[in-house]
Every structure is written in C-alpha cells, then in structure tokens.
N, CA, C and O of each residue as an XYZ file, in Angstrom:
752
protein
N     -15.465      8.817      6.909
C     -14.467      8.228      7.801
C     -13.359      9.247      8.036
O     -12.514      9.463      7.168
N     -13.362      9.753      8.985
C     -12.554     10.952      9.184
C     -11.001     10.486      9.889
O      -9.916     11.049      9.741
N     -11.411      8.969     10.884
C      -9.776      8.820     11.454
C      -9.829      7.005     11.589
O     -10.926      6.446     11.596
N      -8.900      6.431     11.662
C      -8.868      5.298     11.296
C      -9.552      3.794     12.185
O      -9.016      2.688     12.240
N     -10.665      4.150     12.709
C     -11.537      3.200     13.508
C     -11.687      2.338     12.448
O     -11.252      1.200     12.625
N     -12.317      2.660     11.128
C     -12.690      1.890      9.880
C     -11.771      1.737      9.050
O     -11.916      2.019      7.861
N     -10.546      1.205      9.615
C      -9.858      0.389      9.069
C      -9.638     -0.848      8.978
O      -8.892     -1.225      8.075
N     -10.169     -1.721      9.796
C     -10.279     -3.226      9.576
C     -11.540     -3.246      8.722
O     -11.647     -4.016      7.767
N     -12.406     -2.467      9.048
C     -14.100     -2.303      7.802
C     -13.595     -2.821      6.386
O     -14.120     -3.636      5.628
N     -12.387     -2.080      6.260
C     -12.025     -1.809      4.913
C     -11.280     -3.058      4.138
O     -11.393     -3.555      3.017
N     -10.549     -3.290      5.173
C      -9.988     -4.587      4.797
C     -10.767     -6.199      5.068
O     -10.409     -7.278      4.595
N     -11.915     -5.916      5.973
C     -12.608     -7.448      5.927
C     -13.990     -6.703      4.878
O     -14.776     -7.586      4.538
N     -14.288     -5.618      4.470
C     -15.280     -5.904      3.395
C     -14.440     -6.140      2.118
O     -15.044     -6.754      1.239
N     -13.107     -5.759      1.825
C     -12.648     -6.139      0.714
C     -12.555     -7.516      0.153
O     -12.981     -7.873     -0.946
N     -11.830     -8.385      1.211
C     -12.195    -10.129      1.583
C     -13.657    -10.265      1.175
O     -14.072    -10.818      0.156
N     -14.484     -9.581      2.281
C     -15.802    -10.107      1.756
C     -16.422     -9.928      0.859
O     -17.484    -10.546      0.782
N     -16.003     -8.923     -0.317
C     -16.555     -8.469     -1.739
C     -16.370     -9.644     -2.224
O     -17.285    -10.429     -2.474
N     -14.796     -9.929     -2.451
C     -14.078    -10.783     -3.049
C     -14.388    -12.129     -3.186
O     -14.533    -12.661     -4.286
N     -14.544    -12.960     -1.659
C     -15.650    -13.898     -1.855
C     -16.669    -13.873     -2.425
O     -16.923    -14.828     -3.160
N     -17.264    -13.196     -2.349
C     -19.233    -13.195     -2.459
C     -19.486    -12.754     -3.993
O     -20.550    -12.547     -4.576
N     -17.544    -12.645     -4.658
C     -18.048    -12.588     -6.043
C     -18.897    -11.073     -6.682
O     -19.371    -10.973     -7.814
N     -18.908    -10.230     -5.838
C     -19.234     -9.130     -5.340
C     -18.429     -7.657     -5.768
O     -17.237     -7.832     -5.518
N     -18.658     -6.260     -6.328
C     -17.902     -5.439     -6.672
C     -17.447     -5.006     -5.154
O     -18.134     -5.069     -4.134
N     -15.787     -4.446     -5.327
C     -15.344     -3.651     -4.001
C     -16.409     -2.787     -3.603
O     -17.351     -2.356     -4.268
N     -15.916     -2.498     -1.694
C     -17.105     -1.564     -1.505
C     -15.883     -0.554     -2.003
O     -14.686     -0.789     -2.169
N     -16.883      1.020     -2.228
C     -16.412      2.045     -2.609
C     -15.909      3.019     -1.914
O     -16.594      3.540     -1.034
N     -14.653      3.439     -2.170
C     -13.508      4.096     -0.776
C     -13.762      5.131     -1.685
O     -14.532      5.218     -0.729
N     -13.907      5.908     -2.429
C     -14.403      7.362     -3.137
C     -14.457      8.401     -1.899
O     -13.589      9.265     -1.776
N     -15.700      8.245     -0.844
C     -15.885      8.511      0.272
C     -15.038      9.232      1.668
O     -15.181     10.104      2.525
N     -14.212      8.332      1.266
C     -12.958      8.275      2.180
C     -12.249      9.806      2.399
O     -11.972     10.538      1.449
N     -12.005     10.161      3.828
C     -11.315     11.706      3.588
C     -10.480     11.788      5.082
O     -10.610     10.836      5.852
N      -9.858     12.628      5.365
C      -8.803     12.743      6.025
C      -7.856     11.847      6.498
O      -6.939     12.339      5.840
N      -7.503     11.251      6.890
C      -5.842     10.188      6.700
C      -6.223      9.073      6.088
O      -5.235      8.654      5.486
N      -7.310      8.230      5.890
C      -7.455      7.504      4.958
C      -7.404      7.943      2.873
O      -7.403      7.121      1.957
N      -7.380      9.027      2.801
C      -7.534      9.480      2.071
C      -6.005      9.986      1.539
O      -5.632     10.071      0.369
N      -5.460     10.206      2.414
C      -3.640     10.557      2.340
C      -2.628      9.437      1.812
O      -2.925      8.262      1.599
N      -1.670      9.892      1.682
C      -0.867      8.347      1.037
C      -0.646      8.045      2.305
O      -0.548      8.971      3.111
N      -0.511      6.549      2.782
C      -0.076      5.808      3.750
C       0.493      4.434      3.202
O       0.387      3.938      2.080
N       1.105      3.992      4.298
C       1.689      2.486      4.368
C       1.351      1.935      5.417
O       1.439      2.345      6.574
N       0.671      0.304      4.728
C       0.206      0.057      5.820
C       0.726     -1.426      5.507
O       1.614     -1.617      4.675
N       0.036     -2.603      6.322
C       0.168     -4.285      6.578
C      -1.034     -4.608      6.875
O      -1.517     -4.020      7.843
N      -1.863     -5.596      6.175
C      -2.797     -6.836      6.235
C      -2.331     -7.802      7.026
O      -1.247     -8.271      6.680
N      -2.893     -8.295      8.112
C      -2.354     -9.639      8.644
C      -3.433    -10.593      8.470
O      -4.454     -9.910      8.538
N      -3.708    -11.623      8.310
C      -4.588    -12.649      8.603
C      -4.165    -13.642      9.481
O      -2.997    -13.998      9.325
N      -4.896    -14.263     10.492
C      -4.454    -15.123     11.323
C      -5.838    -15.988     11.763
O      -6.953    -15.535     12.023
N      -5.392    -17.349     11.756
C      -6.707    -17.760     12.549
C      -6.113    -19.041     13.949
O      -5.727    -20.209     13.957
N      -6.319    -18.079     14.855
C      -5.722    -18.559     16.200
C      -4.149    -18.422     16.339
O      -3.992    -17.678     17.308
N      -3.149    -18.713     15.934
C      -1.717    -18.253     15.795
C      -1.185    -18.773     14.359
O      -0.025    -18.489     14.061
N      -2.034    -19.578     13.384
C      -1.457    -19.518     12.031
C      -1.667    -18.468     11.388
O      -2.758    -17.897     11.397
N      -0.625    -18.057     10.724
C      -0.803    -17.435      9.191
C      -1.597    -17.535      8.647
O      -1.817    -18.728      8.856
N      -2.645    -17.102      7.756
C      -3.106    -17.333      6.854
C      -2.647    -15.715      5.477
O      -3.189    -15.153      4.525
N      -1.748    -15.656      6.022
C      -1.282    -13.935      4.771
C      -1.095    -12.659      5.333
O      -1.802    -12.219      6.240
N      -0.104    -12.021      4.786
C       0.154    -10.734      5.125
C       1.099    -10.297      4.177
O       2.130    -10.823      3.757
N       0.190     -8.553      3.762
C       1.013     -8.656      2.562
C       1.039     -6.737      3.367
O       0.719     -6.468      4.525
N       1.453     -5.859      2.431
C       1.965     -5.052      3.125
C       2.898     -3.938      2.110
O       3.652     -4.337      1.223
N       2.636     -2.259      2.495
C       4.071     -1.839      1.825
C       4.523     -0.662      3.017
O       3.893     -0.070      3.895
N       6.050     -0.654      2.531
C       6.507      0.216      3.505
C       6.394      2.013      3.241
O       6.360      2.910      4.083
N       6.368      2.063      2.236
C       5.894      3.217      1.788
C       4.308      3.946      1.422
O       3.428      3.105      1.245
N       3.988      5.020      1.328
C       2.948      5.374      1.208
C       2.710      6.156     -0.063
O       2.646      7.373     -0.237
N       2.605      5.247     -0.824
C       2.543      5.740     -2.450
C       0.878      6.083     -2.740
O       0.772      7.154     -3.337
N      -0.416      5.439     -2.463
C      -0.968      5.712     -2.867
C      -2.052      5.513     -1.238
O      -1.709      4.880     -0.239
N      -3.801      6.521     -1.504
C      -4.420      6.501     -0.665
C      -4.689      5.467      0.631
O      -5.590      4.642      0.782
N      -3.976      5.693      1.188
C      -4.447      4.512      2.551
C      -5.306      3.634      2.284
O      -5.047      2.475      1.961
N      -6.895      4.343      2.450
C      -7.505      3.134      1.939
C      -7.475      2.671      1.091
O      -8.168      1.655      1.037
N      -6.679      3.055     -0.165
C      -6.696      1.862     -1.413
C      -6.051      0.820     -1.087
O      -6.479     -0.282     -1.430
N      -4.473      0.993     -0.095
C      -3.430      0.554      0.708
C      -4.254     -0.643      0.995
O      -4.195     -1.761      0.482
N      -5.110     -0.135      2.013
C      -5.132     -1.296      3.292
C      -6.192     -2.341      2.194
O      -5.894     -3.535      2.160
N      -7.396     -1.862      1.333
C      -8.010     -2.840      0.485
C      -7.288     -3.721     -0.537
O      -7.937     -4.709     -0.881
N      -5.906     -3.548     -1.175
C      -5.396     -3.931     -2.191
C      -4.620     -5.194     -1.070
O      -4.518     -6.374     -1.404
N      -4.224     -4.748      0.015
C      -3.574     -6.067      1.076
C      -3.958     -6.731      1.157
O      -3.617     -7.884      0.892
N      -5.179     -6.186      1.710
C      -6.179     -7.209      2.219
C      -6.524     -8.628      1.038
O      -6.592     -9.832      1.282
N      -6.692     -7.864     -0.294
C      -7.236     -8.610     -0.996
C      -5.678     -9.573     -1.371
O      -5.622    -10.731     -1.786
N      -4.962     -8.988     -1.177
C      -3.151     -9.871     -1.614
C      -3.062    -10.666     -0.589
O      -2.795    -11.791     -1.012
N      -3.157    -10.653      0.622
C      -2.932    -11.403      1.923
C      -3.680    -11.803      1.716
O      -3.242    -12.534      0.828
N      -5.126    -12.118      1.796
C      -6.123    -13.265      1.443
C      -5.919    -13.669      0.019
O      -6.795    -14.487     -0.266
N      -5.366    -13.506     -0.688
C      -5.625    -14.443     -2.073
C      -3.933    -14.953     -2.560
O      -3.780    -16.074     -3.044
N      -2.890    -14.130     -2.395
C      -2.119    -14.068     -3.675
C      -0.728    -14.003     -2.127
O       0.478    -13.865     -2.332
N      -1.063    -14.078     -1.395
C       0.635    -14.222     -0.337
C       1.123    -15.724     -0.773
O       0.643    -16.821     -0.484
N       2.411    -15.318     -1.686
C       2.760    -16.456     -2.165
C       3.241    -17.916     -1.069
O       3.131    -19.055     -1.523
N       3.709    -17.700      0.223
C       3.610    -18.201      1.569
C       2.378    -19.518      1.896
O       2.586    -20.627      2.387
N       1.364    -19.049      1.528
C       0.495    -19.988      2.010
C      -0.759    -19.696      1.224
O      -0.801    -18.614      0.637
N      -2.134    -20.794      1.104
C      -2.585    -20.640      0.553
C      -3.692    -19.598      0.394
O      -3.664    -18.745      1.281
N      -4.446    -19.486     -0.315
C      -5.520    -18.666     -0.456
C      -6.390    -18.929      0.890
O      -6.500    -20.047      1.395
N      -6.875    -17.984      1.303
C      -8.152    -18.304      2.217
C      -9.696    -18.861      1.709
O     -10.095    -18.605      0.573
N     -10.700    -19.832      2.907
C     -11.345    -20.047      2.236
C     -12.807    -19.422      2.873
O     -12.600    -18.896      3.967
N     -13.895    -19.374      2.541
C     -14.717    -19.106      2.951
C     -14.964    -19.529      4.478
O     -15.823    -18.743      4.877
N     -14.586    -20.478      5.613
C     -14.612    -20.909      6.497
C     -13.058    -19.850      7.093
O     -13.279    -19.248      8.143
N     -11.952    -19.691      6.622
C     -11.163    -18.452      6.675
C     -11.771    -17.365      7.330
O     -11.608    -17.080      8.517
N     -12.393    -16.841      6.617
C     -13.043    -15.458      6.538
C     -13.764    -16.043      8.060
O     -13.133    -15.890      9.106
N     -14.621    -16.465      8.058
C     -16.045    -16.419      9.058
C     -14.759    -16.903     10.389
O     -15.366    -16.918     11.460
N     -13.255    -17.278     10.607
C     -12.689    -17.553     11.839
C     -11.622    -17.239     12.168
O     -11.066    -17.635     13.193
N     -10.984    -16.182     11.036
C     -10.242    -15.251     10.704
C      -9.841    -14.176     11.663
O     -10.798    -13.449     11.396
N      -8.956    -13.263     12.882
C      -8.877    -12.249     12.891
C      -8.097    -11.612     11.707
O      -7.342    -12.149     10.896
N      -8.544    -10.132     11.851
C      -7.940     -9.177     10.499
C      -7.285     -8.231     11.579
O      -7.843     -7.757     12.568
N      -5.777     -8.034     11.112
C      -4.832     -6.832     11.502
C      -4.519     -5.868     10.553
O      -3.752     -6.107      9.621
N      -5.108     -4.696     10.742
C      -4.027     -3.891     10.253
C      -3.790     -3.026     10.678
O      -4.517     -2.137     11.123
N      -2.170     -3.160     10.598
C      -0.879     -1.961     11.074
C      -0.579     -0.425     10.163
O      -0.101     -0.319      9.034
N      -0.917      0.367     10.840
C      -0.751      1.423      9.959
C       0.736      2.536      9.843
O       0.640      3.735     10.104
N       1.742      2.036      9.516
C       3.149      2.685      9.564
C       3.599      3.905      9.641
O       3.398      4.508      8.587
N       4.128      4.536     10.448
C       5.034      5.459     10.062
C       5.826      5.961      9.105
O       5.444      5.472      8.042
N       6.779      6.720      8.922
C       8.007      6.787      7.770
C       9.063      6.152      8.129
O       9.395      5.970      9.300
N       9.477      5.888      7.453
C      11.030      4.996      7.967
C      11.837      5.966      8.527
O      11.706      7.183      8.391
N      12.895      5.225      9.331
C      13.963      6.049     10.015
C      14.988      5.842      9.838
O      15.734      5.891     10.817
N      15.435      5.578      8.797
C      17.023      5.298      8.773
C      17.873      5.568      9.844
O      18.053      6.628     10.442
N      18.463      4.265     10.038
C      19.515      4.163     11.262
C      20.890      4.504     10.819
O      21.190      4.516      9.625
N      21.685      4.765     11.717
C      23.331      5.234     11.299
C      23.998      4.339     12.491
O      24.491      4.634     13.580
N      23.733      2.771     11.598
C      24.458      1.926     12.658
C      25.462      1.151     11.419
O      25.320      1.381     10.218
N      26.352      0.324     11.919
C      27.592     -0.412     11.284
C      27.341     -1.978     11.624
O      27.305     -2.721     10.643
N      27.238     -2.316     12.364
C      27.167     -4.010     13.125
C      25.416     -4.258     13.038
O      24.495     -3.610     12.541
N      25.495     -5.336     13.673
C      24.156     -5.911     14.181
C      24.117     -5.763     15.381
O      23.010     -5.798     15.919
N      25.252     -5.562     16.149
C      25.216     -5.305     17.750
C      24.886     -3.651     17.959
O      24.189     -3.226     18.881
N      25.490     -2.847     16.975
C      24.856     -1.140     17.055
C      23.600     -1.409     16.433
O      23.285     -0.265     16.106
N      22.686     -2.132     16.055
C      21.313     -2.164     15.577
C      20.610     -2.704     16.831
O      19.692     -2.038     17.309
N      21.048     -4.092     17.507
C      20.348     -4.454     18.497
C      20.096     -3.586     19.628
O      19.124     -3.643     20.381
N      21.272     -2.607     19.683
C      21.568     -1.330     20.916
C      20.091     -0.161     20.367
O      19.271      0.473     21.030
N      20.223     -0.251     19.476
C      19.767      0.607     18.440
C      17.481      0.658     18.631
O      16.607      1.431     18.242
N      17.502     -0.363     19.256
C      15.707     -0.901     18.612
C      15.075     -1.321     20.180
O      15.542     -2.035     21.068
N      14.256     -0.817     20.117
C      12.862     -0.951     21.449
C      12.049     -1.774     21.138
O      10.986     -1.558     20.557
N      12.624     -3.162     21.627
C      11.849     -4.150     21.448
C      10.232     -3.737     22.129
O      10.012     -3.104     23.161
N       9.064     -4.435     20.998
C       7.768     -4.031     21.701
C       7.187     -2.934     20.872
O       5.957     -2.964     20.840
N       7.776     -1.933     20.164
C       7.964     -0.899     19.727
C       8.292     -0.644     18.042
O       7.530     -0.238     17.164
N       9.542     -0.995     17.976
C      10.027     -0.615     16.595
C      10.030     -1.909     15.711
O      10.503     -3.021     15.945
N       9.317     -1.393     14.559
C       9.785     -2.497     13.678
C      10.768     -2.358     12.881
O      11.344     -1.282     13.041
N      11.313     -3.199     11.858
C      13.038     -2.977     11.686
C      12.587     -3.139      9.966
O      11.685     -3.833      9.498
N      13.254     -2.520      9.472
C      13.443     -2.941      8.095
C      15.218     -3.013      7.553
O      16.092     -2.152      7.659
N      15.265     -4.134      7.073
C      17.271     -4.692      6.504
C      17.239     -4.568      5.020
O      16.380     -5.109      4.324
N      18.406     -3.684      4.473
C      18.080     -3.591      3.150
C      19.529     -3.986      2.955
O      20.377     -3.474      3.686
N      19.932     -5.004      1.870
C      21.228     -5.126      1.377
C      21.007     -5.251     -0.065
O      20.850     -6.380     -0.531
N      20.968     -3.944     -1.028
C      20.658     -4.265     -2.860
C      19.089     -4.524     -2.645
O      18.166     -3.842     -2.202
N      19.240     -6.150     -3.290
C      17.912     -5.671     -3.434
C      17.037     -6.659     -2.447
O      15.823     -6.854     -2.499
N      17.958     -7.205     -1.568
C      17.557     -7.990     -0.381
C      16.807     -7.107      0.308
O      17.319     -5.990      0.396
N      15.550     -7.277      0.927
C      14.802     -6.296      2.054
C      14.354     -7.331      2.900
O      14.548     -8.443      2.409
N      13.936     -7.333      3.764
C      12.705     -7.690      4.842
C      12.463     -6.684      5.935
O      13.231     -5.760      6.204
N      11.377     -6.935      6.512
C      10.914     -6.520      7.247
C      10.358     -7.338      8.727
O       9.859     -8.439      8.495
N      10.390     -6.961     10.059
C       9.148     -6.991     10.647
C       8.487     -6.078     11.284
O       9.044     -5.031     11.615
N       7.240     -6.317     11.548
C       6.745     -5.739     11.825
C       6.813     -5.246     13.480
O       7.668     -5.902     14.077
N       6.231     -4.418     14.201
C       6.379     -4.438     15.646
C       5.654     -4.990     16.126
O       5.591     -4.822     17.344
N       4.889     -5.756     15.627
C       3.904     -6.926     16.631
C       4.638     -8.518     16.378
O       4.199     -9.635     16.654
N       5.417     -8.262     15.991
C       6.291     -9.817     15.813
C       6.774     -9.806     17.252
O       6.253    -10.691     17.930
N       7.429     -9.213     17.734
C       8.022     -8.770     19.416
C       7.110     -9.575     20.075
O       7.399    -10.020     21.186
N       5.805     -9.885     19.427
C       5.012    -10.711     20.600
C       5.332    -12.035     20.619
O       5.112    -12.783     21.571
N       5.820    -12.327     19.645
C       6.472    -14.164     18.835
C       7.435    -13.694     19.368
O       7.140    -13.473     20.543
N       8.594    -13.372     19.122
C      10.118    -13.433     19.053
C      10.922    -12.490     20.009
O      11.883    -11.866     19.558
N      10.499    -12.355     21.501
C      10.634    -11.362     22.867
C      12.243    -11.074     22.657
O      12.372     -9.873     22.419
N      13.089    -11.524     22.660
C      14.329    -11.330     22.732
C      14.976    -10.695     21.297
O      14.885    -11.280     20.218
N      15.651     -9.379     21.489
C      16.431     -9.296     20.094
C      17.589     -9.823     19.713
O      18.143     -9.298     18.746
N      17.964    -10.499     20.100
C      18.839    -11.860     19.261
C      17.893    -12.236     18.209
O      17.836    -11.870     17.035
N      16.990    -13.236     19.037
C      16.499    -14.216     18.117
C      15.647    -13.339     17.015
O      15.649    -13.671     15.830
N      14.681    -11.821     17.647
C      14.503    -11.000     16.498
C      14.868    -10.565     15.305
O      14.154    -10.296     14.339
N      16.147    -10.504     15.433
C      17.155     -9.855     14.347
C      17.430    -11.072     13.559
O      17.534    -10.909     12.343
N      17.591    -12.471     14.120
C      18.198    -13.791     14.021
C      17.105    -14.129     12.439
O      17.330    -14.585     11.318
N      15.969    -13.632     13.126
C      14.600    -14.439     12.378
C      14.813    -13.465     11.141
O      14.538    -13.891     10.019
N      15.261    -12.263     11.293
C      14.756    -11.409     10.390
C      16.053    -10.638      8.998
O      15.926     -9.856      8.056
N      17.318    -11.496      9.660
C      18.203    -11.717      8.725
C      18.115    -12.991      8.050
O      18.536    -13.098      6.898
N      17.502    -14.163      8.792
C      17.065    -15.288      8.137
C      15.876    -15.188      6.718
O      15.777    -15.834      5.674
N      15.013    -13.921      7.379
C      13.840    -13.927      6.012
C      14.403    -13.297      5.327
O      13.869    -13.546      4.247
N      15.472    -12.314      5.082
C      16.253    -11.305      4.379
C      17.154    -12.104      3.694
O      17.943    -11.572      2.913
N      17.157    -13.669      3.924
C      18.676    -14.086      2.947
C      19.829    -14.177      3.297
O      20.588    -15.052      2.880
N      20.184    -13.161      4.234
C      21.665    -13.077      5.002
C      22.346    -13.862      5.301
O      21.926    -14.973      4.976
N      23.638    -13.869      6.001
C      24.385    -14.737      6.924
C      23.882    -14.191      7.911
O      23.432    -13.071      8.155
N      24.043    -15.344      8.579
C      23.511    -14.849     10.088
C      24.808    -14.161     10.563
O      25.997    -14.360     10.313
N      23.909    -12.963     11.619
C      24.793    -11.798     12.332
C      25.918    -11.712     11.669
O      27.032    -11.946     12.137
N      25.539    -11.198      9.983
C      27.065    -10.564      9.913
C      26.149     -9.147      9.181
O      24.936     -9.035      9.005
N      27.229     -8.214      8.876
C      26.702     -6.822      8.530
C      27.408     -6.361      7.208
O      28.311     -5.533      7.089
N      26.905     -6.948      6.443
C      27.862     -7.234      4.604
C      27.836     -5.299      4.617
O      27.023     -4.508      5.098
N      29.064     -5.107      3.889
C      29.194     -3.617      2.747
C      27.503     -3.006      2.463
O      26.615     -3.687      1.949
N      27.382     -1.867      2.840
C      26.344     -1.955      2.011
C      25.021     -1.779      2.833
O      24.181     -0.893      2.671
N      25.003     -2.807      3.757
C      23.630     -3.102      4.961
C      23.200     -1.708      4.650
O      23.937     -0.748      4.428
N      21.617     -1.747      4.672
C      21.200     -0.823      5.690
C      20.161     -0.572      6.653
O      19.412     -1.431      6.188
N      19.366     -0.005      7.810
C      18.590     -1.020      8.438
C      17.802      0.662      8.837
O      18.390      1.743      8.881
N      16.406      0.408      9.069
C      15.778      1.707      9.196
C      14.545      0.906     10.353
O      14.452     -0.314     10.494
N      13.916      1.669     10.889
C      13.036      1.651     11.863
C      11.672      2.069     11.119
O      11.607      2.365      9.926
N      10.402      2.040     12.181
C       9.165      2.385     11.980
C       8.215      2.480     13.065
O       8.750      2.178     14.132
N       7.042      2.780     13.170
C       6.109      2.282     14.596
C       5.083      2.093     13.664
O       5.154      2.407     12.476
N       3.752      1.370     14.444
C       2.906      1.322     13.104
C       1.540      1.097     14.617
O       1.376      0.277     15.521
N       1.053      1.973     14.286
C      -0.718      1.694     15.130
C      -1.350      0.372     14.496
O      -1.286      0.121     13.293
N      -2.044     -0.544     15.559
C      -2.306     -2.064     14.651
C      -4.027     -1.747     15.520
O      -4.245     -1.281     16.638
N      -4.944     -2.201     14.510
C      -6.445     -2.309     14.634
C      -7.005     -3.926     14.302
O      -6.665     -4.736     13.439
N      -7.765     -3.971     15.128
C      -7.897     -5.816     15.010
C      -9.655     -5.514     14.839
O     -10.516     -4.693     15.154
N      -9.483     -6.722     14.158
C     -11.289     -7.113     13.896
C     -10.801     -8.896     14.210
O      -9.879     -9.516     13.681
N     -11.933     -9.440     15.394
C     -11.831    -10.431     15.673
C     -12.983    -11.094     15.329
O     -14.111    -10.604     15.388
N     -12.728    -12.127     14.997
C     -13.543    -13.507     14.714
C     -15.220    -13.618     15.896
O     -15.197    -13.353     17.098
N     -15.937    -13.870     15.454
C     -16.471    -15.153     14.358
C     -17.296    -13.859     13.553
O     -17.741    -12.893     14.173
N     -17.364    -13.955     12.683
C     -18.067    -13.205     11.220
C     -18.545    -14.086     10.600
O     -18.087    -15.224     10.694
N     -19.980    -13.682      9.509
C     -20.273    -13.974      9.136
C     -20.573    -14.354      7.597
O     -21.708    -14.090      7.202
N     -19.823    -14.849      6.839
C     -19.915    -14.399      5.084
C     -21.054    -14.217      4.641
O     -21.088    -13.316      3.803
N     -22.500    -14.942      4.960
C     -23.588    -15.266      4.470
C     -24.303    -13.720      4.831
O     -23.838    -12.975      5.694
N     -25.298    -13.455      4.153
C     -26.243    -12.306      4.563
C     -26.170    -10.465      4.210
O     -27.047     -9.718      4.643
C-alpha cells in the first residue's frame, strides 16, 4: 500500500476481524505514508446517526496502526453511544479523515477565530488546560454557518458560550476524508 486508497480497507477489516472473533489483519506490510506517524479520525455513521468516532490529533504512532486502533474504539468503546452490532457493520458507512499538523492560531476573541477559519475547509481545535475539543472539517456539512460552528464546538469543549477565558487556545487543521459505503457483507 504505497498511498492512502486502502484506508477505509483498514479500518472496515479491523471492525470485521473484531466481529468475526477473528485475529487483526496484518499492517506489517504497510509502507510509505501509511507507515509514517499520522493522525487520523474513524467515523461511523449509518444514514446520518452516529454510531462512533474516535480519533487523535497528533501523529504519534504508524498511520495504519492509527486508523485500525479507531476504528476498533469508534466501533466498540466511543463512550457516546453504543457498541456497534453486526447488522452495524453490514449498513454502516466508514470515514476516515486523515489530518494535517495543527496550526496554531494567534487570535484573542471568538470573533478573531470566526474571521480566522474557512468554513468547508478547516477544522478547529479549542484548548483551555485541559479542556480540548475538536471538529472536524466535515462537520461544516451539519453546522454551515460559523456561529453556530464555533457555538456547537465551545458547547462540546465545556465553555461559556462565546466567551474567550485567559488562556484559550485554538489551532486549525485540513484532513483528506475516504469513505467506504454500505451495504457489506460480515458473512463469508
């Protein structure tokens, strides 16, 4: 696997090991940017619910270990909602976003952050201690306006709404997203 086409591979055979009770398939194999540290995001969705997304912003260890260890956290262990079930899997699309480095912003307000971000584009990360969240840049497809963007995403962060405590700090990202769509099969 030389560039990242087989990246949803990676993350719906991990699911499907996992079900089927089955050892991981083996990423050993794996060589040029899968093989590099990356940061990436698992999404699960089936039709516009949630079913998990787990995710890191940093790239500590091999991509593909990345995107298999999500996969298997977003389907089993996203404390959010429940485990997926075998009927999951087989109606399931699988996302995954593959991140950039962060960009730390040199903004003060929430109004120099909103000035600040390309909706469609950037995803945002809010750090206050040890408060973080994130979204991602495919949330822009839910939440079109950055008001209510920022609104949603100081809300998952804990915050007061639109205020910018001592401290804030807020960084950017872009992230390439690869979809594997539904209907699959678990059996066979």
């Amino acid at each position: 696997m030389n560039d990242l086409n087989g990246v949803c591979g990676i993350a719906v055979g991990a699911i499907r090991a996992a079900l089927r009770d089955e050892h991981p398939p083996d990423l050993r194999a794996v060589d040029g940017t899968l093989a590099r540290p990356g940061a990436a995001f698992v999404t699960l969705e089936r039709d516009e619910t949630l079913l998990g997304c787990v995710g890191t912003l940093e790239p500590v260890r091999p991509l593909a270990l990345q995107i298999a260890r999500h996969a298997l956290d977003a389907a089993f262990t996203d404390p959010r909602v429940p485990a997926i079930t075998c009927r999951d899997y087989e109606t399931m699309s699988v996302k995954v976003s593959v991140l950039s480095r962060l960009q730390p912003l040199a903004v003060g307000s929430v109004e120099q952050l909103a000035a600040a971000l390309r909706p469609g584009v950037d995803g945002v990360v809010v750090q206050l201690g040890a408060r973080r969240a994130t979204f991602l840049p495919s949330v822009w497809r839910k939440v079109s306006r950055v008001d209510d963007f920022l609104a949603a995403l100081w809300h998952k962060a804990g915050l007061p709404p639109a205020t910018w405590p001592s401290g804030m700090q807020a960084s950017t990202y872009t992230a390439f997203e690869y979809s594997d769509a539904p209907p699959r099969r678990l059996a066979g």
